[in-house]
KEDO-495883 format. One record per residue (C-alpha): residue number from 1; residue in one letter; x, y, z. Coordinates in nm, 3 decimals, decimal comma. Each point is the difference from the previous one (the first is absolute). Layout:
(rec NUM a (X Y Z)),
...
! end
This chain:
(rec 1 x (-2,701 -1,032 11,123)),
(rec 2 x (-0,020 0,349 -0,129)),
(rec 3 x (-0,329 0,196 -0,013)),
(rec 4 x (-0,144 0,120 -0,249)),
(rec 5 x (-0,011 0,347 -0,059)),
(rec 6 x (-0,313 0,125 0,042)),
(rec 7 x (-0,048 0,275 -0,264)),
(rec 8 x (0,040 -0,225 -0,296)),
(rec 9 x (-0,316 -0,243 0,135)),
(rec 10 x (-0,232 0,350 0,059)),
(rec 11 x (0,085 0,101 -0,346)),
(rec 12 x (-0,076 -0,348 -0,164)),
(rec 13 x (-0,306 -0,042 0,255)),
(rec 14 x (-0,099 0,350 -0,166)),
(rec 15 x (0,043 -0,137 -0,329)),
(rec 16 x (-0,209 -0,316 0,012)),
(rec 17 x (-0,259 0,203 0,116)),
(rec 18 x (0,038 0,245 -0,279)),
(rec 19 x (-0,053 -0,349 -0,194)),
(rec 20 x (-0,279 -0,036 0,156)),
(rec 21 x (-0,220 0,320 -0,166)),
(rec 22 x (-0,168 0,049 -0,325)),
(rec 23 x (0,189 0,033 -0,334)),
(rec 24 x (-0,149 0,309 -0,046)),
(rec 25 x (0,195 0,331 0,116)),
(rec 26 x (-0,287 0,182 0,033)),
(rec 27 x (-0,187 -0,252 0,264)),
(rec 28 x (0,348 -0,042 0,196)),
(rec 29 x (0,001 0,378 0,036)),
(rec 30 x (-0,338 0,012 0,107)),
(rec 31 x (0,041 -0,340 0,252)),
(rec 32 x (0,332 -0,021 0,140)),
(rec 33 x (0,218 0,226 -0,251)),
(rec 34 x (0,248 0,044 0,270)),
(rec 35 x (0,006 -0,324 0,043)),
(rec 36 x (0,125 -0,071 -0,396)),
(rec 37 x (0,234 0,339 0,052)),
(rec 38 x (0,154 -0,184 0,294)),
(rec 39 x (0,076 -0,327 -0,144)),
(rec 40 x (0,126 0,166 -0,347)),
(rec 41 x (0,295 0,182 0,287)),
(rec 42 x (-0,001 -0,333 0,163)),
(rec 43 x (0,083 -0,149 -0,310)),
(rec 44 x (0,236 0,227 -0,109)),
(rec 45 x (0,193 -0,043 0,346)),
(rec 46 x (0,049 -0,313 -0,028)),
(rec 47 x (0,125 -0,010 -0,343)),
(rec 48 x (0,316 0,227 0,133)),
(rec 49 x (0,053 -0,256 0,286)),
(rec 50 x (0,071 -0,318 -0,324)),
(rec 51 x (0,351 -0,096 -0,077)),
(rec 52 x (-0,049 0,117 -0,369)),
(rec 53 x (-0,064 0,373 0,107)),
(rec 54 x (0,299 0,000 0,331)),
(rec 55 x (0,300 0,010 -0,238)),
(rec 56 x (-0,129 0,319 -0,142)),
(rec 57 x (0,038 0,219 0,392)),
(rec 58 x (0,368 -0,019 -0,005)),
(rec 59 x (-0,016 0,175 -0,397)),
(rec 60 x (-0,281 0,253 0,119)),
(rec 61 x (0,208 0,066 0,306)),
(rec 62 x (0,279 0,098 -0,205)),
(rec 63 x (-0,174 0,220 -0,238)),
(rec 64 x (-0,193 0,161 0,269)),
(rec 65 x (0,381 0,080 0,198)),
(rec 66 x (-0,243 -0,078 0,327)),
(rec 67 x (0,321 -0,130 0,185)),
(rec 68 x (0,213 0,240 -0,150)),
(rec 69 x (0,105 0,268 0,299)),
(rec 70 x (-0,003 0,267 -0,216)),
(rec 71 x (-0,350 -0,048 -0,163)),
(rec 72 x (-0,208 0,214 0,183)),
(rec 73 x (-0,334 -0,150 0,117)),
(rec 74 x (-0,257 0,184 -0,151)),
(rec 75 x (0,191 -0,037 -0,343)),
(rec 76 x (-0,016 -0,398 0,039)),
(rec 77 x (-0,384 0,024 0,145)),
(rec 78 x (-0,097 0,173 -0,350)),
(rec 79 x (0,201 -0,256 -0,243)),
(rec 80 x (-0,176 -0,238 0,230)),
(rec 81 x (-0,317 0,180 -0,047)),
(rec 82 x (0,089 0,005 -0,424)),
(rec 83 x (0,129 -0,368 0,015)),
(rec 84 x (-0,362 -0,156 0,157)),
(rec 85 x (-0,191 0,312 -0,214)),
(rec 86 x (0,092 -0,173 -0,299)),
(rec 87 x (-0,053 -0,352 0,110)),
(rec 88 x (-0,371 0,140 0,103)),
(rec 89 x (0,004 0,149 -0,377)),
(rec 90 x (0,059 -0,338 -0,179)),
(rec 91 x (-0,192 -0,208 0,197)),
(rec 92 x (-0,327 0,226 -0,055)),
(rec 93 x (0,075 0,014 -0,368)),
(rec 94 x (-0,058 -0,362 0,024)),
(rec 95 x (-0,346 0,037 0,176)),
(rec 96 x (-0,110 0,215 -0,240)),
(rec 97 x (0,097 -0,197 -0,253)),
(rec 98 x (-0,173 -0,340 0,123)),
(rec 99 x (-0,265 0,208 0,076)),
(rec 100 x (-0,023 0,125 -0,326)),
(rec 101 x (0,030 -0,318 -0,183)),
(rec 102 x (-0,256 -0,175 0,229)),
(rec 103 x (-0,260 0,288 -0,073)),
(rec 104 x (0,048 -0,040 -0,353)),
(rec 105 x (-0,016 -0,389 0,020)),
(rec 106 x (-0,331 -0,044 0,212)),
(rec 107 x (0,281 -0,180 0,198)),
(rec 108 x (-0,186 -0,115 0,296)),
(rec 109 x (-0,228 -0,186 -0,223)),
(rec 110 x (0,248 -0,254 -0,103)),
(rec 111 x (0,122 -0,074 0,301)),
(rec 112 x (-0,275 -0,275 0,002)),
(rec 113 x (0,189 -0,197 -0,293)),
(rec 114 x (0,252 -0,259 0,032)),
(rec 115 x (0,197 0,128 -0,312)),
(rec 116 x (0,088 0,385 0,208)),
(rec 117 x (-0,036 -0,176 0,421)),
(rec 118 x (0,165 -0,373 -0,055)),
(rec 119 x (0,331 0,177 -0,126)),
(rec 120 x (-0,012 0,275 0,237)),
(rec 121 x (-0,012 -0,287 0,274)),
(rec 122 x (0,290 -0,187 -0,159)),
(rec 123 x (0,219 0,377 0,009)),
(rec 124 x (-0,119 0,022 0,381)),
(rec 125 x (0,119 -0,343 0,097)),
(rec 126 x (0,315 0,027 -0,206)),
(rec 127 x (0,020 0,327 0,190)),
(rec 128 x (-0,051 -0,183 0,375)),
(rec 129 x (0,225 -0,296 -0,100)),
(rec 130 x (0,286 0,277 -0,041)),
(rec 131 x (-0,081 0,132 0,303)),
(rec 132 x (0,012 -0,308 0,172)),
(rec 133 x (0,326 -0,033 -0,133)),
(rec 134 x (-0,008 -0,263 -0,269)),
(rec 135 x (0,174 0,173 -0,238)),
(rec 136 x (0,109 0,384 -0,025)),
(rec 137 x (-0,090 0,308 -0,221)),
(rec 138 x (0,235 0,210 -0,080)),
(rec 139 x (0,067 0,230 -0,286)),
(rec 140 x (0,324 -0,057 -0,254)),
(rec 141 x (0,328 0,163 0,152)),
(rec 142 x (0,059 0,192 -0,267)),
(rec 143 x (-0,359 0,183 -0,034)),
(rec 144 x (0,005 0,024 0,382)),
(rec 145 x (0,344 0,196 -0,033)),
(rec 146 x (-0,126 0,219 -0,238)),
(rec 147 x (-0,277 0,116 0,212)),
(rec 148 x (0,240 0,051 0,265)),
(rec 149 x (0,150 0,269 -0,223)),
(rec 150 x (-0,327 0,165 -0,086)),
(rec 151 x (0,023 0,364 0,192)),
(rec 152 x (0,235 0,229 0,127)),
(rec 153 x (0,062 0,247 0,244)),
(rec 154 x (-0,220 0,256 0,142)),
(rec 155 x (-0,370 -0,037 0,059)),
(rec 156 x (-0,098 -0,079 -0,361)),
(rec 157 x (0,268 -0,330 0,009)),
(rec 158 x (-0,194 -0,062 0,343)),
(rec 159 x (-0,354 0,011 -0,164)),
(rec 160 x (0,134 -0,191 -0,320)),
(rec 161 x (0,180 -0,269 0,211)),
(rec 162 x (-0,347 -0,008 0,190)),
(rec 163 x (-0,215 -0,084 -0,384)),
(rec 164 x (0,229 -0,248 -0,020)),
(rec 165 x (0,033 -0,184 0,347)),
(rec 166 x (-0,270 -0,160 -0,044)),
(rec 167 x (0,088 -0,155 -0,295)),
(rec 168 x (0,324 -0,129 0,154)),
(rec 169 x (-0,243 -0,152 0,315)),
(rec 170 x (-0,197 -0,136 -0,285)),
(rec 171 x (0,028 -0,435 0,111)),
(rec 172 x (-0,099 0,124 0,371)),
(rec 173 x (-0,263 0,264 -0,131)),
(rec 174 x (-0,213 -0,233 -0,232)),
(rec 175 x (-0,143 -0,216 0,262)),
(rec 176 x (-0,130 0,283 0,170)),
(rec 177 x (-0,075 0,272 -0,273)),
(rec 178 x (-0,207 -0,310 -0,186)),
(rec 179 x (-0,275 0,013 0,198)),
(rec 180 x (0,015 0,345 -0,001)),
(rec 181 x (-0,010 0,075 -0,367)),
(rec 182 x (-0,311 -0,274 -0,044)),
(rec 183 x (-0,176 0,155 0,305)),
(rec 184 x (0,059 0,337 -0,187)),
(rec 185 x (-0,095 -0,141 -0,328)),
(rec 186 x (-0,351 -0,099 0,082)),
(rec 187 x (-0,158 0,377 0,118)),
(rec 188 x (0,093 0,189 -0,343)),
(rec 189 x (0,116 0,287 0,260)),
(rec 190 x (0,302 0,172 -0,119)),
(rec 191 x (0,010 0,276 0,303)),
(rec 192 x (-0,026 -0,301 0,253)),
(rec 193 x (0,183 -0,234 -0,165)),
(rec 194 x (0,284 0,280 -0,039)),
(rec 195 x (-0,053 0,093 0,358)),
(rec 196 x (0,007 -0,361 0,119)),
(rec 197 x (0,328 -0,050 -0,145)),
(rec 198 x (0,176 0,273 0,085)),
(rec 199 x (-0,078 -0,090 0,351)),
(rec 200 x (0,172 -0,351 -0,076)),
(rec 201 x (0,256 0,201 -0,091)),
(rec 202 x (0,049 0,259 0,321)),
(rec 203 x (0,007 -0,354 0,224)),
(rec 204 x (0,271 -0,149 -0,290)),
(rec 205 x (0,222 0,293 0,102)),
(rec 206 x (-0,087 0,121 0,362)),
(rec 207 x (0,336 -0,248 0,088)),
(rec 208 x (0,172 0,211 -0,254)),
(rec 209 x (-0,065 0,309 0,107)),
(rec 210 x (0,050 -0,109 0,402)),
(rec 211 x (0,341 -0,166 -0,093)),
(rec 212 x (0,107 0,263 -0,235)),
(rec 213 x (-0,148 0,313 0,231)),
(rec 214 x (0,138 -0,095 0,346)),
(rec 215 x (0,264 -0,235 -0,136)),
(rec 216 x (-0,136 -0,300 0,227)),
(rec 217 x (0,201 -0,272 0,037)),
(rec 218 x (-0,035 -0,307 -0,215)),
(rec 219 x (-0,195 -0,307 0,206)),
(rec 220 x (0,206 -0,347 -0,146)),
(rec 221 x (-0,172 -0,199 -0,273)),
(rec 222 x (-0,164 -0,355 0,158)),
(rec 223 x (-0,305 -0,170 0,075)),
(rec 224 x (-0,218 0,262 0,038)),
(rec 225 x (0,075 0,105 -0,370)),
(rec 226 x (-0,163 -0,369 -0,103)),
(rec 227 x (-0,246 0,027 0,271)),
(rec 228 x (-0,111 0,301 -0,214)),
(rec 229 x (0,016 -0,229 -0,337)),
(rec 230 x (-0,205 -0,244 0,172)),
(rec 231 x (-0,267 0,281 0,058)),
(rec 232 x (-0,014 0,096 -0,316)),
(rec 233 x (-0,005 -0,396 -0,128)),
(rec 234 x (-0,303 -0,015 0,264)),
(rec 235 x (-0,188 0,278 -0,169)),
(rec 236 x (0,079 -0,099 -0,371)),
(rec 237 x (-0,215 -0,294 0,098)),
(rec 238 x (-0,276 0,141 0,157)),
(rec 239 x (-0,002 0,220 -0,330)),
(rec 240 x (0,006 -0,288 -0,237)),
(rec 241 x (-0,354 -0,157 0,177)),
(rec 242 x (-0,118 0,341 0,031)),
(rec 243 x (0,024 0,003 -0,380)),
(rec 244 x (-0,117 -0,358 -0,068)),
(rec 245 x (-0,358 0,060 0,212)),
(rec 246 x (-0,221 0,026 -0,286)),
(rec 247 x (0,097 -0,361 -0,101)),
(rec 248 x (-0,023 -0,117 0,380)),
(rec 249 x (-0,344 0,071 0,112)),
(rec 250 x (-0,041 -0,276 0,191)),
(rec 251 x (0,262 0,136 0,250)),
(rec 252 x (-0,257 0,329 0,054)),
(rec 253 x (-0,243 -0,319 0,103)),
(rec 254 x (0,269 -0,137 0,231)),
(rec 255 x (0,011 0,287 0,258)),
(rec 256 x (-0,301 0,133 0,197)),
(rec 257 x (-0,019 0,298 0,203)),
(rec 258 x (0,039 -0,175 0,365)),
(rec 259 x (0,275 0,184 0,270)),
(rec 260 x (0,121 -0,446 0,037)),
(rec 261 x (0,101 0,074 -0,397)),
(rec 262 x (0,195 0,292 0,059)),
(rec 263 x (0,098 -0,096 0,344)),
(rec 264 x (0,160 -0,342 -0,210)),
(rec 265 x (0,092 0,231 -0,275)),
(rec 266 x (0,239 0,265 0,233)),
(rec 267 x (0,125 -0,373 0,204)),
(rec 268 x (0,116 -0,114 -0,312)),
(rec 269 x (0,211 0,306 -0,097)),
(rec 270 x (0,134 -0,007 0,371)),
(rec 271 x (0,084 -0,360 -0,029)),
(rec 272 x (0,198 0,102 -0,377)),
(rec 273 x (0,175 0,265 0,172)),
(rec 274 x (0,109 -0,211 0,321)),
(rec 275 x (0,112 -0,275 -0,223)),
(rec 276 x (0,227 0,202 -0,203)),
(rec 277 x (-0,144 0,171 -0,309)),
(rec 278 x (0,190 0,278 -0,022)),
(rec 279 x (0,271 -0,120 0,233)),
(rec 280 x (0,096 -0,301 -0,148)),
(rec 281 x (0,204 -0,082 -0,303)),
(rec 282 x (-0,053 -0,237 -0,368)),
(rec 283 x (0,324 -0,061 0,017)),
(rec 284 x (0,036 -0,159 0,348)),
(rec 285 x (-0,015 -0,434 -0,007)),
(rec 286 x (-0,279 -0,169 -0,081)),
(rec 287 x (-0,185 0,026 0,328)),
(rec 288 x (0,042 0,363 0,026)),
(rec 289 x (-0,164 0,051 -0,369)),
(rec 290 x (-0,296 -0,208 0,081)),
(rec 291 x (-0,070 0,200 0,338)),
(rec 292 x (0,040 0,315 -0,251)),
(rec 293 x (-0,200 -0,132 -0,277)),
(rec 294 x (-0,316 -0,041 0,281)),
(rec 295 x (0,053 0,305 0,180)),
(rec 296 x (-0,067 0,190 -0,342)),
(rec 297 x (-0,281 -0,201 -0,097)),
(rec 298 x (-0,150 0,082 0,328)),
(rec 299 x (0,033 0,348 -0,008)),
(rec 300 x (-0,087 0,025 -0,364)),
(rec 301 x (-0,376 -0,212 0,076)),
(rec 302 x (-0,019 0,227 0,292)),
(rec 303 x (0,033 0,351 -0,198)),
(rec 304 x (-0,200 -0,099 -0,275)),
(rec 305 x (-0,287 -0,170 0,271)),
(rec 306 x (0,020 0,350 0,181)),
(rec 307 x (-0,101 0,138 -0,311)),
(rec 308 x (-0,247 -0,188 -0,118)),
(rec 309 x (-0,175 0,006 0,374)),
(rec 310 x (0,019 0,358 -0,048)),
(rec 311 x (-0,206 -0,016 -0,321)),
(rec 312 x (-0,217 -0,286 0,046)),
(rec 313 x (-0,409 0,100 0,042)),
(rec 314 x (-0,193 -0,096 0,285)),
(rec 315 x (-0,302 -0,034 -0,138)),
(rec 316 x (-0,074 -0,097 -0,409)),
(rec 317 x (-0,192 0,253 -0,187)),
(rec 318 x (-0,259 -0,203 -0,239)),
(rec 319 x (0,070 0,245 -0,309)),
(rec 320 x (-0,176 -0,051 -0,339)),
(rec 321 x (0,255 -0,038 -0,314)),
(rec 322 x (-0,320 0,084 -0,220)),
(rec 323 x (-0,035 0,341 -0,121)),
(rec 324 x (-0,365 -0,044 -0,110)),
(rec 325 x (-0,109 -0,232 0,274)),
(rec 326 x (0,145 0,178 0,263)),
(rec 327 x (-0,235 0,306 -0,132)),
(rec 328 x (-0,298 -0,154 -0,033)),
(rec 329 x (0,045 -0,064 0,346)),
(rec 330 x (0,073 0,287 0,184)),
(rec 331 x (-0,286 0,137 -0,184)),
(rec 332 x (-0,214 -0,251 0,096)),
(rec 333 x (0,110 -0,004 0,358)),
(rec 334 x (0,028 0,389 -0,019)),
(rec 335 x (0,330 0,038 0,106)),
(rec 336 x (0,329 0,159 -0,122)),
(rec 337 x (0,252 -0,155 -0,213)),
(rec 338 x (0,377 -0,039 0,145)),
(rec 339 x (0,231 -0,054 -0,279)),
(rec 340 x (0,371 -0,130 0,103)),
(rec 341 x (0,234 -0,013 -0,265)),
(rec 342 x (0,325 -0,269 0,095)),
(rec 343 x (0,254 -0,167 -0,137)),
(rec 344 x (0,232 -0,286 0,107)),
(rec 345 x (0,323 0,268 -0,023)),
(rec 346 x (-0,198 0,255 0,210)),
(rec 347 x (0,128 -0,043 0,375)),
(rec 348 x (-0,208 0,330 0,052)),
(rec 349 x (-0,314 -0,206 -0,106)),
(rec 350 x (0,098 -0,283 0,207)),
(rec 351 x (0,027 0,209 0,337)),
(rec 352 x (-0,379 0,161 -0,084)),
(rec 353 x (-0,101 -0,339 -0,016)),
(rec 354 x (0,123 -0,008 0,418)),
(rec 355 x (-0,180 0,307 0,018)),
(rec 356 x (-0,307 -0,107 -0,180)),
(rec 357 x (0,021 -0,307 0,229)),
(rec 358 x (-0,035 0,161 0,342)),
(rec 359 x (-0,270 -0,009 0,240)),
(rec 360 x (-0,192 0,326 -0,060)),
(rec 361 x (0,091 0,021 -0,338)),
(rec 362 x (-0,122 -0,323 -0,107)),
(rec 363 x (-0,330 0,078 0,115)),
(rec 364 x (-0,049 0,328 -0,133)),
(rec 365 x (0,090 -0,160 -0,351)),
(rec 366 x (-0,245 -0,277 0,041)),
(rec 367 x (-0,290 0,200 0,153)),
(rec 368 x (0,012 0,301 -0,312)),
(rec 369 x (0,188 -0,110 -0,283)),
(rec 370 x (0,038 -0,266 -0,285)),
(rec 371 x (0,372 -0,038 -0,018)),
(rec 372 x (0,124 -0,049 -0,341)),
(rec 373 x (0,375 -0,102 -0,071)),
(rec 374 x (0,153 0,045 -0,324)),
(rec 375 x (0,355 -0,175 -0,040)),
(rec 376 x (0,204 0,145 -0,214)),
(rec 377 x (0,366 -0,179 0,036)),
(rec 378 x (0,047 -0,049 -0,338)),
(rec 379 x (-0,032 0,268 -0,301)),
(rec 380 x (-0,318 -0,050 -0,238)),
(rec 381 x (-0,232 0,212 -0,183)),
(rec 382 x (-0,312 -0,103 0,227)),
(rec 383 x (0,217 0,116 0,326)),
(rec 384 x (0,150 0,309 -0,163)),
(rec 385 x (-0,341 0,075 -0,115)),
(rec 386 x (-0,135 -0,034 0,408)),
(rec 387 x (0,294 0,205 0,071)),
(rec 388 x (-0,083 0,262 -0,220)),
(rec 389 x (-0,396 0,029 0,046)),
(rec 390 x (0,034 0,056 0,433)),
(rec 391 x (0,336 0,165 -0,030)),
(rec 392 x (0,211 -0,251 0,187)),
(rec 393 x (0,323 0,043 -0,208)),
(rec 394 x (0,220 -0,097 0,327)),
(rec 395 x (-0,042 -0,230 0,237)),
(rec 396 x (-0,121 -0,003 0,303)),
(rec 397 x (-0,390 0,147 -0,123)),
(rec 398 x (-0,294 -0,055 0,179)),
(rec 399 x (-0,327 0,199 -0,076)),
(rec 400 x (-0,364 0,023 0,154)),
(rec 401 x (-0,197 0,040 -0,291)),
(rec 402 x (-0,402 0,047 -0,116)),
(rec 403 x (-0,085 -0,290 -0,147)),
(rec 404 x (-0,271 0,183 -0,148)),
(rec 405 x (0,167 0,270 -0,213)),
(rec 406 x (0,335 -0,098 0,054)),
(rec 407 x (0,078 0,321 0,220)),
(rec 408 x (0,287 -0,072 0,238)),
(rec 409 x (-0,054 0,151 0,346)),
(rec 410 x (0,356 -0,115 0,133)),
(rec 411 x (0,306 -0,131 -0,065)),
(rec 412 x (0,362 -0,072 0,086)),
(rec 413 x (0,332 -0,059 -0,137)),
(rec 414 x (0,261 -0,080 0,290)),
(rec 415 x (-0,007 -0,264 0,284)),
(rec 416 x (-0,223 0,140 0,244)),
(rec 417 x (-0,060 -0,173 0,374)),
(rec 418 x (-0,300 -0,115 0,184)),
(rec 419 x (-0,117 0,320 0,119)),
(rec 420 x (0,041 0,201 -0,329)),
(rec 421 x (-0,135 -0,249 -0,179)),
(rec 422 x (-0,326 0,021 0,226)),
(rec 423 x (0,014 0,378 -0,078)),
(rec 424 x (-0,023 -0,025 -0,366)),
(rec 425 x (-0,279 -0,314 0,047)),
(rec 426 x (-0,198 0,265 0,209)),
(rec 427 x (0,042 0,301 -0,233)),
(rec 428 x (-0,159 -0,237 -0,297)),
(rec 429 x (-0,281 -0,133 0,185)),
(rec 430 x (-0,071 0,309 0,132)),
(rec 431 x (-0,012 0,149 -0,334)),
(rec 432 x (-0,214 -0,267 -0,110)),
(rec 433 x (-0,274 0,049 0,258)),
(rec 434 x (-0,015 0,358 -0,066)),
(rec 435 x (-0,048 -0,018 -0,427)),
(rec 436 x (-0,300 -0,259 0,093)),
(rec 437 x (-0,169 0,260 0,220)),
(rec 438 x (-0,008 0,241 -0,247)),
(rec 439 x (-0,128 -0,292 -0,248)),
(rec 440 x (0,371 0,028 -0,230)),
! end
């Protein structure tokens, strides 16, 4: 049997744990950016490795004149350099776009409605059942040709054959740009979205620029280019639960935070992997199918139960959904109000409630504070009006506030851990203590 190779599974490994982070930009950057930056190369990688985008070396080879003996090197490193420049150029105009258009949309906020996630799940398992090979994507001949023809020669044909590569890749790229363009969709960020993109872009074309630089020889189509479908299939699933949590919360309830559940949860990827997810084909008899159709499923539970162990609190915060109540009793029991601010779309919010949930935490929130949770998955003029009146515009936002006069003595706006958390809890109280001293 032939092995795997073992790039494509770190890139994909790096990509379901870019899944794994907040929808928000600006919390990935802050907790395990390079992480996201990683997977969006990762990504991009293994989209040049699909059968839709290996046709295309042969034509870039030729325009680049890498195998020609008179081409000097340097002249075919910079047309390789224009080539993936321009792939890097459309790609981020994409980002920016989506990031745009999800700013402008309050984007993340319907991603709690069946109408905007139940056909974006449909698209992703269309997507995986392509990649799986049921049936192929591919664009018209004709359209296809004429993109061939886009270009020229010299480094501007290079960069304009590189805006349009990735059109031409376009049945391979979708799987893989989909999640991408949602992910980037959700933060409103039009720098990171950009930026994300155009690094899906440089690991699109690094096999580009290697092939068309150093003129390396061609490895023969086989296997391993559906062992890199299958990957993608794998993660086009994990995607379409990712997406379908807020109308699953009983699965959240399903997984505690125990090393024997993520102990079961890494035994059952193992077990998918040694039974032939990625090696084995659809196509194959009937037996071989079955053993194929498991050996996803158990991967698949096994990713997703990762990620839920990774999210999943260890202790329950009693929190107050009262405004008034929750007031009148911090005043009465003299202690400070903390104010979390969640939604069902909010993966951020979901790993503070881990952090909320641990040990010293826990008991720093129940000894000083009245925690008050305001849920705000769906748009309404009460929750826009919360929103509004303690600044908590984006998601996550947790404040330490007076219950007296309303002042707010701390607060925070990206996933924190354990230990920063206890920093900011510390700050408040301490700020607290010293306003009654002086009788504030």
């Amino acid at each position: 049997m032939r092995r795997l190779p073992l790039l494509p599974v770190l890139c994909i490994a790096l990509l379901l744990v870019t899944g794994c982070q907040s929808n928000c930009l600006e919390q990935a950057q802050a907790h395990g950016w390079i992480f996201v930056v990683f997977g969006a190369f990762g990504a991009g990688f293994l989209t040049s490795l699909t059968p839709c985008v290996y046709p295309m070396i042969p034509i870039t080879l030729a325009i680049f004149g890498a195998r020609g003996k008179d081409v000097p090197r340097s002249r075919a490193i910079t047309l390789a350099i224009a080539y993936v420049g321009g792939m890097c150029v459309m790609y981020a105009a994409l980002g920016v776009t989506f990031a745009m258009i999800g700013k402008a949309g309050a984007f993340g906020t319907q991603l709690a409605s069946p109408y905007v996630v139940f056909p974006l799940v449909i698209l992703f398992l269309t997507l995986a059942a392509s990649m799986f090979g049921a049936f192929d994507l591919n664009l018209p001949a004709g359209i296809q040709a004429r993109l061939n023809r886009i270009g020229g020669k010299g480094f501007g044909g290079a960069f304009a054959m590189g805006l349009v590569g990735g059109l031409i890749a376009a049945p391979c790229t979708g799987p893989f740009l989909a999640s991408l363009l949602l992910y980037v969709s959700t933060s409103g960020n039009a720098f990171g979205g950009g930026g994300l993109l155009f690094v899906y872009g440089l690991g699109m074309g690094v096999l580009f620029f290697i092939l068309a630089a150093f003129a390396v020889a061609l490895p023969k189509s086989g296997a391993w280019m559906d062992a890199v479908k299958s990957i993608g299939g794998i993660g086009l699933l994990f995607a379409a639960i990712y997406y379908l949590m807020p109308f699953l919360p009983w699965l959240r309830d399903l997984v505690q935070p125990t090393t024997l559940v993520l102990v079961g949860a890494f035994a059952s990827v193992a077990i998918g992997l040694g039974l032939g997810a990625i090696q084995k084909s659809f196509h194959g008899p009937w037996s071989e199918r079955f053993r194929k159709g498991i050996a996803v499923a158990l991967v698949v539970a096994g990713a997703v139960t990762v990620w839920l162990w990774r999210q999943a609190p260890k202790h329950q915060v009693d929190w107050q959904v009262d405004e008034a109540g929750a007031i009148a009793k911090a005043r009465s029991e003299h202690k400070l109000l903390m104010i979390d601010f969640s939604a069902s779309w909010c993966n951020p919010c979901h790993a503070m409630e881990r952090t909320f949930g641990t040990d010293k935490v826990y008991a720093a929130i129940t000894h000083d504070f009245v925690p008050l949770k305001f849920e705000v998955t769906k748009q309404s003029d009460l929750n826009d009006a919360l929103k509004l009146k303690y600044d908590s515009l984006t998601l996550p936002s947790v404040l330490f506030v007076d219950p007296n006069d309303g002042t707010v003595f701390q607060r925070i706006r990206t996933e924190v851990d354990g230990d920063e958390m206890l920093k900011v809890i510390h700050r408040a109280a301490a700020r607290q203590t010293t306003l009654e001293r002086v009788g504030c």
